[in-house]
N, C-alpha and C positions, 0 to 999 in steps of 0.2 A: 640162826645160822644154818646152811645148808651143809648136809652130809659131805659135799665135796667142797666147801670149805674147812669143815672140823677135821676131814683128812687131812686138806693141806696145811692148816695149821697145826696138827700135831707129826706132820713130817710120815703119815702113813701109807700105803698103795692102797688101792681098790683091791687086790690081790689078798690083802693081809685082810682087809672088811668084812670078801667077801665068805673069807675061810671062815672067822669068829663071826657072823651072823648064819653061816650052814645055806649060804644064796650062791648059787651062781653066777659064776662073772660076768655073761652075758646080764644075768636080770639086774646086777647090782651098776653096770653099765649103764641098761635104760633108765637107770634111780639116777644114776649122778648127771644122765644129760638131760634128764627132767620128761625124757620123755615116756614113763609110766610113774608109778607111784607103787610104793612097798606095800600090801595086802597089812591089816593089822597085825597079824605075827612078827611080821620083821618090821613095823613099824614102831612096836614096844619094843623089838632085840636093840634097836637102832639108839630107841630113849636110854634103854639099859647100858648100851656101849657106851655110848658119847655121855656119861651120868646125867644127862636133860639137857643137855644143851643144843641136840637135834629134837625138837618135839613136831608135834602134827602139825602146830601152825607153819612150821616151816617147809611143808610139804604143799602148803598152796600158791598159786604166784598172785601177784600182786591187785590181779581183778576181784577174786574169790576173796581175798583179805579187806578190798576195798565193800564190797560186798558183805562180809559179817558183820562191818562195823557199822552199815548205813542200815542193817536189820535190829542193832542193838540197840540206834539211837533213839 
């Protein structure tokens, strides 16, 4: 599940995220339109808030996933 899925499915703002992760709206902005990626700090605060239902695998898109799995096979 994506960060801005778990928002909208618990009915929260980026606003409200980005206060209880201590991130800036602008940085928490470029996390929800994919176009950066949260540094490990706020990649664990993120595990922490959402209690694992946002983890790292969900910070890669579908190449990089396609990808780990043809490395594991």
């Amino acid at each position: 599940m994506t960060l801005k899925q778990w928002l909208d499915t618990h009915h929260l703002s980026a606003a409200w995220c980005a206060k209880q992760l201590g991130a800036t709206p602008s940085a928490l902005s470029l996390w929800l339109s994919g176009k950066r990626a949260p540094n490990l700090r706020y990649l664990q605060a993120i595990h922490r808030l959402t209690d694992g239902e946002v983890g790292l695998m969900d910070w890669q898109d579908e190449d990089e996933r396609a990808e780990g799995a043809n490395a594991e096979a």
